[in-house]
N, CA, C and O atoms as CSV, one atom per row, in Angstrom:
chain,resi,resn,atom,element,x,y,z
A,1,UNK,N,N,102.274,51.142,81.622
A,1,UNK,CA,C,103.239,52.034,82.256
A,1,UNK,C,C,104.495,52.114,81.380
A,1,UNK,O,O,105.156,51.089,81.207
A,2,UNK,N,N,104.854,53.250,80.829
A,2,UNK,CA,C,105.967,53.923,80.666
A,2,UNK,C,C,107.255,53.872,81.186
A,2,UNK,O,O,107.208,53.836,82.416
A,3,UNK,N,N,108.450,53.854,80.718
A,3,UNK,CA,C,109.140,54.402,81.827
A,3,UNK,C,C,110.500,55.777,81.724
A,3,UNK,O,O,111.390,55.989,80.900
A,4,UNK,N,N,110.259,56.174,82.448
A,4,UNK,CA,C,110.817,57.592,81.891
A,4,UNK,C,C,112.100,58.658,82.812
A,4,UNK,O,O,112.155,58.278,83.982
A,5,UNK,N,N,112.528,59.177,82.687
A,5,UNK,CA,C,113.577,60.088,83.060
A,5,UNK,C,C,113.622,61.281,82.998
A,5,UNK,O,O,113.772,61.916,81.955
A,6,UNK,N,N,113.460,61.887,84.449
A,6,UNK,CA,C,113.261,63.409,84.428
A,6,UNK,C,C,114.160,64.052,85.076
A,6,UNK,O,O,114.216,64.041,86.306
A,7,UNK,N,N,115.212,64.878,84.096
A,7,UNK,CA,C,116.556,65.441,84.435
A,7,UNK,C,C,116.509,66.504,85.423
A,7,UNK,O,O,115.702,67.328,84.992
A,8,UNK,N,N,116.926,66.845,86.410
A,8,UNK,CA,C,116.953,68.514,86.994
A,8,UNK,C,C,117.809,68.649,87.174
A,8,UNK,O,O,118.584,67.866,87.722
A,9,UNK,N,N,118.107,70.212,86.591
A,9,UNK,CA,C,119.188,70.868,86.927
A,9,UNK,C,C,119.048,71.995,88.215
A,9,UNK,O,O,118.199,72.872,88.060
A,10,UNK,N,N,119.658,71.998,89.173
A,10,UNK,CA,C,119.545,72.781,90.270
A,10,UNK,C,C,120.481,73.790,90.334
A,10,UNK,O,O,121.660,73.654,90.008
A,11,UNK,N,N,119.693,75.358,90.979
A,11,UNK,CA,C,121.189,76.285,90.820
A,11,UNK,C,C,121.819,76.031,91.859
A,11,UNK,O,O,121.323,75.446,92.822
A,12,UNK,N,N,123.258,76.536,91.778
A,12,UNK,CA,C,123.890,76.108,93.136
A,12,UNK,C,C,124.250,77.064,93.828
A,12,UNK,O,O,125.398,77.243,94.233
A,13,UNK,N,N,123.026,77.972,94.086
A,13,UNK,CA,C,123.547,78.878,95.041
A,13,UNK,C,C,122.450,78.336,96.553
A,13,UNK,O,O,122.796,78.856,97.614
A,14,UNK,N,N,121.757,77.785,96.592
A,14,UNK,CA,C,120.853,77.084,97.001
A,14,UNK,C,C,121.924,76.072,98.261
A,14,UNK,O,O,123.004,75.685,97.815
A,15,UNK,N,N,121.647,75.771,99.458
A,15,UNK,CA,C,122.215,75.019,100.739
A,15,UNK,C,C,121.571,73.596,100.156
A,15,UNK,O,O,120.673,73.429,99.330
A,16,UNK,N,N,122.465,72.526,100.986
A,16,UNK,CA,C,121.745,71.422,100.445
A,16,UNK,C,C,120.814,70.818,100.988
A,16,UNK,O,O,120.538,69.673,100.628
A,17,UNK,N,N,119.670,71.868,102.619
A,17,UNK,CA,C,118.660,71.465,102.672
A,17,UNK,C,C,117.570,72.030,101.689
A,17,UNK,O,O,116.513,71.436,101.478
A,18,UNK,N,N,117.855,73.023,101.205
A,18,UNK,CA,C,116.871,73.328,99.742
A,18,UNK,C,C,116.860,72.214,98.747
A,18,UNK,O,O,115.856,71.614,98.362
A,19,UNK,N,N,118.285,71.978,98.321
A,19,UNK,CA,C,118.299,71.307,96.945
A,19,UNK,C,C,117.340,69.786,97.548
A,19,UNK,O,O,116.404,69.261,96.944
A,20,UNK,N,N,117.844,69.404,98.702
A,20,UNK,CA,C,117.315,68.237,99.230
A,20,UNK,C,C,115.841,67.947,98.919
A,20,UNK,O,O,115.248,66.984,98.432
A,21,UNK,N,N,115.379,69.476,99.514
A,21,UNK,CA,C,113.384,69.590,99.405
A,21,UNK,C,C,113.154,69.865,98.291
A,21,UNK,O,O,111.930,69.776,98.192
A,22,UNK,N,N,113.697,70.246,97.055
A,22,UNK,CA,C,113.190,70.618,95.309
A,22,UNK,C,C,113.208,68.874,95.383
A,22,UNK,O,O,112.248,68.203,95.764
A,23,UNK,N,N,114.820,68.202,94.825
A,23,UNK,CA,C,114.271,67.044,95.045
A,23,UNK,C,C,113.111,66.378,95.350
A,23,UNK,O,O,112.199,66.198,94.544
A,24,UNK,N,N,113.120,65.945,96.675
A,24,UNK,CA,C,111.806,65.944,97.322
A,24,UNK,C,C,110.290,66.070,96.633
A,24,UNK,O,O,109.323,65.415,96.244
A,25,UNK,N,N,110.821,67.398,96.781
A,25,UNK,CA,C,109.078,68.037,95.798
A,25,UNK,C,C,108.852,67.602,94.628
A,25,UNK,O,O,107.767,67.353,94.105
A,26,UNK,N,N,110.296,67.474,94.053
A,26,UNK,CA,C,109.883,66.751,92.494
A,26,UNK,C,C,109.570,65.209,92.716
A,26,UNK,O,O,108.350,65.058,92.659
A,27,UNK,N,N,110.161,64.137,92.924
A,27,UNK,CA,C,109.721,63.127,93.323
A,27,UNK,C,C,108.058,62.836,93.864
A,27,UNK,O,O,107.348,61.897,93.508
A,28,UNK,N,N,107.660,64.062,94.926
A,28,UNK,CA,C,106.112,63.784,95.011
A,28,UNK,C,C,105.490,64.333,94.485
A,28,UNK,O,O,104.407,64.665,94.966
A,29,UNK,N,N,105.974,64.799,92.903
A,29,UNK,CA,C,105.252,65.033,91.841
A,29,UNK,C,C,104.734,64.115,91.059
A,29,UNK,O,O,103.623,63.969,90.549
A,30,UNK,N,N,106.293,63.167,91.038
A,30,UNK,CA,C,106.098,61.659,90.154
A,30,UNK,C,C,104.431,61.140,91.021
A,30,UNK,O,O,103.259,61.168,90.646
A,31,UNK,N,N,105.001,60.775,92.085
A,31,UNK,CA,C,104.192,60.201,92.770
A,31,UNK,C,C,102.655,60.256,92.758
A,31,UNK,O,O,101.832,59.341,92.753
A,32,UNK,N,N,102.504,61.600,92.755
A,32,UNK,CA,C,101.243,62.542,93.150
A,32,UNK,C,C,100.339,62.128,91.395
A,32,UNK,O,O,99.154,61.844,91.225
A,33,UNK,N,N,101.235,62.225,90.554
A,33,UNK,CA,C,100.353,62.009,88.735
A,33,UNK,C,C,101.140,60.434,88.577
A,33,UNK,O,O,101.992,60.178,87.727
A,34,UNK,N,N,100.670,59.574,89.517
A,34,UNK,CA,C,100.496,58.181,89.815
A,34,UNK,C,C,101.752,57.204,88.728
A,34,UNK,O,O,101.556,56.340,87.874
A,35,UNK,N,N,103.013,57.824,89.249
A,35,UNK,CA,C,103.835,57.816,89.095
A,35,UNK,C,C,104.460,56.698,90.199
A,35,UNK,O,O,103.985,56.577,91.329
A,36,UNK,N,N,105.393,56.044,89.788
A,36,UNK,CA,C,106.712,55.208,90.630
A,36,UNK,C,C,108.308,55.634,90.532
A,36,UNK,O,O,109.011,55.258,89.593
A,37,UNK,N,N,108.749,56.381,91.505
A,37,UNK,CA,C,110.411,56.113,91.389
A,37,UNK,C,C,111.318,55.163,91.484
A,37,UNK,O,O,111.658,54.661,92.555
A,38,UNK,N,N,111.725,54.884,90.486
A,38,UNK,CA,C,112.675,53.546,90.731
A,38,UNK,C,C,114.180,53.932,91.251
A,38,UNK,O,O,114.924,53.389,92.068
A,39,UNK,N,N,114.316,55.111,90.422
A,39,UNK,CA,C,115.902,55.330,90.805
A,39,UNK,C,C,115.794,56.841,90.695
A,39,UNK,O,O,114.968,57.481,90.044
A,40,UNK,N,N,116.870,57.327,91.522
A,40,UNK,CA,C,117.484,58.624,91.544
A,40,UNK,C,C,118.963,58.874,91.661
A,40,UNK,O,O,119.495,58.595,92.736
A,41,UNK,N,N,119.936,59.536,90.349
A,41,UNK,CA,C,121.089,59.383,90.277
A,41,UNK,C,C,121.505,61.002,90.742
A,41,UNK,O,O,120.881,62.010,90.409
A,42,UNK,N,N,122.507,60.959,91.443
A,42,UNK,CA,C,123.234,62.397,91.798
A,42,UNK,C,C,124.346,62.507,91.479
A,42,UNK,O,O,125.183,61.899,92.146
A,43,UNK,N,N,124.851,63.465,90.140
A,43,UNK,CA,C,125.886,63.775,89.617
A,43,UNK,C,C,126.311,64.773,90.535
A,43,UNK,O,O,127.511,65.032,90.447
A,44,UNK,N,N,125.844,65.237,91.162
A,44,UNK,CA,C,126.374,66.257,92.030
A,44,UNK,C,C,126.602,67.909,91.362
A,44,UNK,O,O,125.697,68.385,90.678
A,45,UNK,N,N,127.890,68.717,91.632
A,45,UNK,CA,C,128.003,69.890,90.887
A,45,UNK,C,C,128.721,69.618,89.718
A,45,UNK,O,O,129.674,68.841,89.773
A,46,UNK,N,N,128.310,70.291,88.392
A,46,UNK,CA,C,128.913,70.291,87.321
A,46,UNK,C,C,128.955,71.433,86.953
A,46,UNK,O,O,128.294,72.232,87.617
A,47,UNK,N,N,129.664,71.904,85.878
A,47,UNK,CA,C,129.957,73.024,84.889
A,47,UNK,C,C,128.823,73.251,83.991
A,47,UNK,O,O,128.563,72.222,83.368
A,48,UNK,N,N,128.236,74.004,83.772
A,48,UNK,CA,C,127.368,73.753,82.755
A,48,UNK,C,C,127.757,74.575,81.566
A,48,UNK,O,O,128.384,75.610,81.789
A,49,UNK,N,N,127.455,74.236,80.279
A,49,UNK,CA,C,128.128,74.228,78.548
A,49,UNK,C,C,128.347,76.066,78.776
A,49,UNK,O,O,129.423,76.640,78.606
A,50,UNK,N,N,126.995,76.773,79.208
A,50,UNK,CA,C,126.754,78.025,78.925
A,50,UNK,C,C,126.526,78.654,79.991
A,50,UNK,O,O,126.067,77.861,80.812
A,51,UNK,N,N,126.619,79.790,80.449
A,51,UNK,CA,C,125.917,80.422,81.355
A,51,UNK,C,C,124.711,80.872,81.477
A,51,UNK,O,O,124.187,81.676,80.705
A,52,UNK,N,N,124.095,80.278,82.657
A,52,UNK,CA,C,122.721,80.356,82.701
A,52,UNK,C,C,121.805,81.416,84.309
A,52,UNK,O,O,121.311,80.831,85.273
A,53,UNK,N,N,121.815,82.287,84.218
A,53,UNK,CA,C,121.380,82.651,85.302
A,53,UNK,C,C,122.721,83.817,85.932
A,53,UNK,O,O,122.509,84.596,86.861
A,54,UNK,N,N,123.639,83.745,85.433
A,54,UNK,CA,C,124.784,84.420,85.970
A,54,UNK,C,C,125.586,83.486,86.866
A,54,UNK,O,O,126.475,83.820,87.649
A,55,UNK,N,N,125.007,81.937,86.561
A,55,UNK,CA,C,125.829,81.000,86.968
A,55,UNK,C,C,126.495,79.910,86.076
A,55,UNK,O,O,125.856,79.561,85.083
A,56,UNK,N,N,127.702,79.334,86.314
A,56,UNK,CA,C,128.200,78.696,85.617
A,56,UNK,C,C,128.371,77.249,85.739
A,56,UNK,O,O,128.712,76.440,84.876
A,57,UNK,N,N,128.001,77.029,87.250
A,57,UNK,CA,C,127.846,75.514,87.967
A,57,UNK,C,C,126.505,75.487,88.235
A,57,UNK,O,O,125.824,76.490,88.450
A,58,UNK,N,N,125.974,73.950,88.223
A,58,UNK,CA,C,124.875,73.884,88.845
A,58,UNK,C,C,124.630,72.354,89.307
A,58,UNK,O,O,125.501,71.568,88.935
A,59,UNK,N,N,123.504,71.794,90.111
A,59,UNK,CA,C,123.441,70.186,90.815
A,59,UNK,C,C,122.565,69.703,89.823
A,59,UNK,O,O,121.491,70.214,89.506
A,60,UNK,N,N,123.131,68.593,89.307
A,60,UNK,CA,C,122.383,67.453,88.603
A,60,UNK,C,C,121.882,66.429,88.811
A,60,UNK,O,O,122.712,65.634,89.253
A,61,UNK,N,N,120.736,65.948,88.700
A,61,UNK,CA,C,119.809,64.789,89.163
A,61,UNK,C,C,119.326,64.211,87.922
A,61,UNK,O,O,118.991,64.821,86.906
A,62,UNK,N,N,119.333,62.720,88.169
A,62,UNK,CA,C,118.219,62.395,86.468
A,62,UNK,C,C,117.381,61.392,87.995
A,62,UNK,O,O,117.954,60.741,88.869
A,63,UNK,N,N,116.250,61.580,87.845
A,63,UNK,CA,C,115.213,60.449,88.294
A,63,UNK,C,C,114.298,59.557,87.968
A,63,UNK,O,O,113.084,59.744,88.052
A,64,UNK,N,N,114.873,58.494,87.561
A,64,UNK,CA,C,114.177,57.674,86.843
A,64,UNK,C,C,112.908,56.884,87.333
A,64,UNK,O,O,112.797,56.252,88.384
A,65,UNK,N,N,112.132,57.030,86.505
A,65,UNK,CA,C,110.985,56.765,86.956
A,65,UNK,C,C,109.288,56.183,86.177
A,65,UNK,O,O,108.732,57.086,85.552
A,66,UNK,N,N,108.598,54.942,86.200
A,66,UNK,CA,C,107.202,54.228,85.237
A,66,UNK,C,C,106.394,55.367,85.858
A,66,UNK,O,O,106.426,55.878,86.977
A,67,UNK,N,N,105.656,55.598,84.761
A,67,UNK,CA,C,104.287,56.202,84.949
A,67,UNK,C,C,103.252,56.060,83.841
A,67,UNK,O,O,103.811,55.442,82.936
A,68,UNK,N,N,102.191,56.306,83.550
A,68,UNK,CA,C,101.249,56.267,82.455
A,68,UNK,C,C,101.496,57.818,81.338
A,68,UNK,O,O,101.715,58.936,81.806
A,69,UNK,N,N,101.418,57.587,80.214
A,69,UNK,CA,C,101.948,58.451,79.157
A,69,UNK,C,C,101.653,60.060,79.609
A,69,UNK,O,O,102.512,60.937,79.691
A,70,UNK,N,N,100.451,60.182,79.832
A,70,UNK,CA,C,99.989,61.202,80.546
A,70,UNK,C,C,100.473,62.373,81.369
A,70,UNK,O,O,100.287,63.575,81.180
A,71,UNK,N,N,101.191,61.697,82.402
A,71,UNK,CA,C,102.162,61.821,83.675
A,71,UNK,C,C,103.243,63.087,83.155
A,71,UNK,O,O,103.148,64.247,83.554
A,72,UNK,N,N,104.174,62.645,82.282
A,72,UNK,CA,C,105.032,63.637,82.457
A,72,UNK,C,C,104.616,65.045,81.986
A,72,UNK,O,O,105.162,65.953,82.613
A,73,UNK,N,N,103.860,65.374,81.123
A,73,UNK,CA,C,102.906,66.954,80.962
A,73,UNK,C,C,102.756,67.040,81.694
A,73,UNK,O,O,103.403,68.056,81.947
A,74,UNK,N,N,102.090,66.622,82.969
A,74,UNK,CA,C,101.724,66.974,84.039
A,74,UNK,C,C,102.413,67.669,85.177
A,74,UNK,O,O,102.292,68.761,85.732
A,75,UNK,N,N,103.293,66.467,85.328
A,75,UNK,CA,C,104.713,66.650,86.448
A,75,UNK,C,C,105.517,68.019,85.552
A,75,UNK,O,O,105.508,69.126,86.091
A,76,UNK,N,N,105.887,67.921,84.799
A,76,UNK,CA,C,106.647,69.117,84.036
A,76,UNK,C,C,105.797,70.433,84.187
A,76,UNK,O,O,106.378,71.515,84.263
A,77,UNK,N,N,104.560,70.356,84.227
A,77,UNK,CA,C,104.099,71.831,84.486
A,77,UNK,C,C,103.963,72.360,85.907
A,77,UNK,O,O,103.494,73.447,86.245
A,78,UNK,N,N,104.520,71.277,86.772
A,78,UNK,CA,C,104.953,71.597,88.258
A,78,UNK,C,C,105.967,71.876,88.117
A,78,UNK,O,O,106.161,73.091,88.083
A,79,UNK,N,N,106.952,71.137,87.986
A,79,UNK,CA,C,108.358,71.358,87.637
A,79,UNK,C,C,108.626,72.727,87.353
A,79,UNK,O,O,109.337,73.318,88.167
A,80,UNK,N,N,108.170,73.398,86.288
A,80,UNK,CA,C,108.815,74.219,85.511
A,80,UNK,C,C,108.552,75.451,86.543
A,80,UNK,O,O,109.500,76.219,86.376
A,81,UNK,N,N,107.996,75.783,87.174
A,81,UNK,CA,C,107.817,77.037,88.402
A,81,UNK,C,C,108.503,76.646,89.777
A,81,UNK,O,O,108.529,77.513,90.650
A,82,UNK,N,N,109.060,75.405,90.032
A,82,UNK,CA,C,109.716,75.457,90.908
A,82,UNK,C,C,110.665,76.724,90.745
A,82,UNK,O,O,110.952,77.220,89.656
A,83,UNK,N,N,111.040,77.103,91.781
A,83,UNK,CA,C,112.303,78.146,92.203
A,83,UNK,C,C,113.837,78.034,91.574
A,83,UNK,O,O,114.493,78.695,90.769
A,84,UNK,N,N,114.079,76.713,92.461
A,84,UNK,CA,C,115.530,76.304,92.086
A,84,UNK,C,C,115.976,75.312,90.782
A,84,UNK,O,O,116.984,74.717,90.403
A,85,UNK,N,N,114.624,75.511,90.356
A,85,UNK,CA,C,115.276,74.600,89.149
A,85,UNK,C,C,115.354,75.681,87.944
A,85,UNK,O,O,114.616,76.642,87.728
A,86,UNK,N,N,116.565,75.185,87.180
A,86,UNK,CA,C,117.567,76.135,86.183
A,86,UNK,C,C,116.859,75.174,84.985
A,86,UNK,O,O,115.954,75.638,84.292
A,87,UNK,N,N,117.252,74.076,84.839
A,87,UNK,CA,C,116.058,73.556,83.385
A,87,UNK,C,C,116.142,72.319,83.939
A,87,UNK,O,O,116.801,71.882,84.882
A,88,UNK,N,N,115.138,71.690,82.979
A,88,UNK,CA,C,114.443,70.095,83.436
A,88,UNK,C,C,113.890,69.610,82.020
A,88,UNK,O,O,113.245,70.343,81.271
A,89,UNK,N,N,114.206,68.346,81.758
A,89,UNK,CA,C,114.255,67.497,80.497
A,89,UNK,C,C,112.970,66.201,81.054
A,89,UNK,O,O,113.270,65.951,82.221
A,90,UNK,N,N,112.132,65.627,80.780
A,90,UNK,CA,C,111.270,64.249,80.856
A,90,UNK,C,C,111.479,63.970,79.650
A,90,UNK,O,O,111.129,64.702,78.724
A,91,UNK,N,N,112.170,62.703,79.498
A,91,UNK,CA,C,111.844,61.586,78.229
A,91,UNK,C,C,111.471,60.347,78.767
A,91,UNK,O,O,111.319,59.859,79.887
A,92,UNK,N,N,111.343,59.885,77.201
A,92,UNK,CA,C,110.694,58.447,77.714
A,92,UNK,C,C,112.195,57.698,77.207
A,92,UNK,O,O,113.023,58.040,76.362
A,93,UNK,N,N,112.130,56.660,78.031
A,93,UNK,CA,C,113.652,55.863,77.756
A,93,UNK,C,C,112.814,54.604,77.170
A,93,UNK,O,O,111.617,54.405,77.377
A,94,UNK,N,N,113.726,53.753,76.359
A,94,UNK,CA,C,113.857,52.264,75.880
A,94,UNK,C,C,113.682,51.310,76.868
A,94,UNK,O,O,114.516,51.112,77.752
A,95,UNK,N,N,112.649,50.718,76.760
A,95,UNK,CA,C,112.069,49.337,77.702
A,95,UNK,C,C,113.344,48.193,77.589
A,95,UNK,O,O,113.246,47.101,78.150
């Protein structure tokens, strides 16, 4: 097992029972491609560098999380058709 970090950026035009359930959905993504969450950090709203979408703020999450190498191709090609997500990063972090 791996262990790894998968960033989302959320738009913020979205209520925070949406952002709540993307969350959500992403997490039982980890889960689902036999994945473990260890942690989930909430930066909350930020500025973002550029404008993206005709927006200039958006909600930040990194969720850290072991899985087998495999896993994040996987989870990322769920990820990437979610709705509310504006972009999303998986790396692998330093043991």
């Amino acid at each position: 097992m791996n262990k790894y970090e998968l960033t989302l950026v959320l738009s913020s035009r979205i209520d925070d029972e949406a952002r709540a359930a993307a969350l959500a959905k992403a997490q039982g993504y980890v889960e689902r491609f036999g994945g473990t969450v260890t942690d989930v950090e909430e930066w909350g709203k930020k500025k973002l560098a550029y404008e993206i979408q005709k927006m200039d703020e958006a909600y930040y999450y990194f969720v850290h999380f072991d899985a087998e190498p495999e896993a994040p191709a996987q989870i990322e090609s769920h990820i990437r058709i979610m709705e509310p997500v504006v972009r999303y990063l998986c790396v692998k972090t330093e043991a």
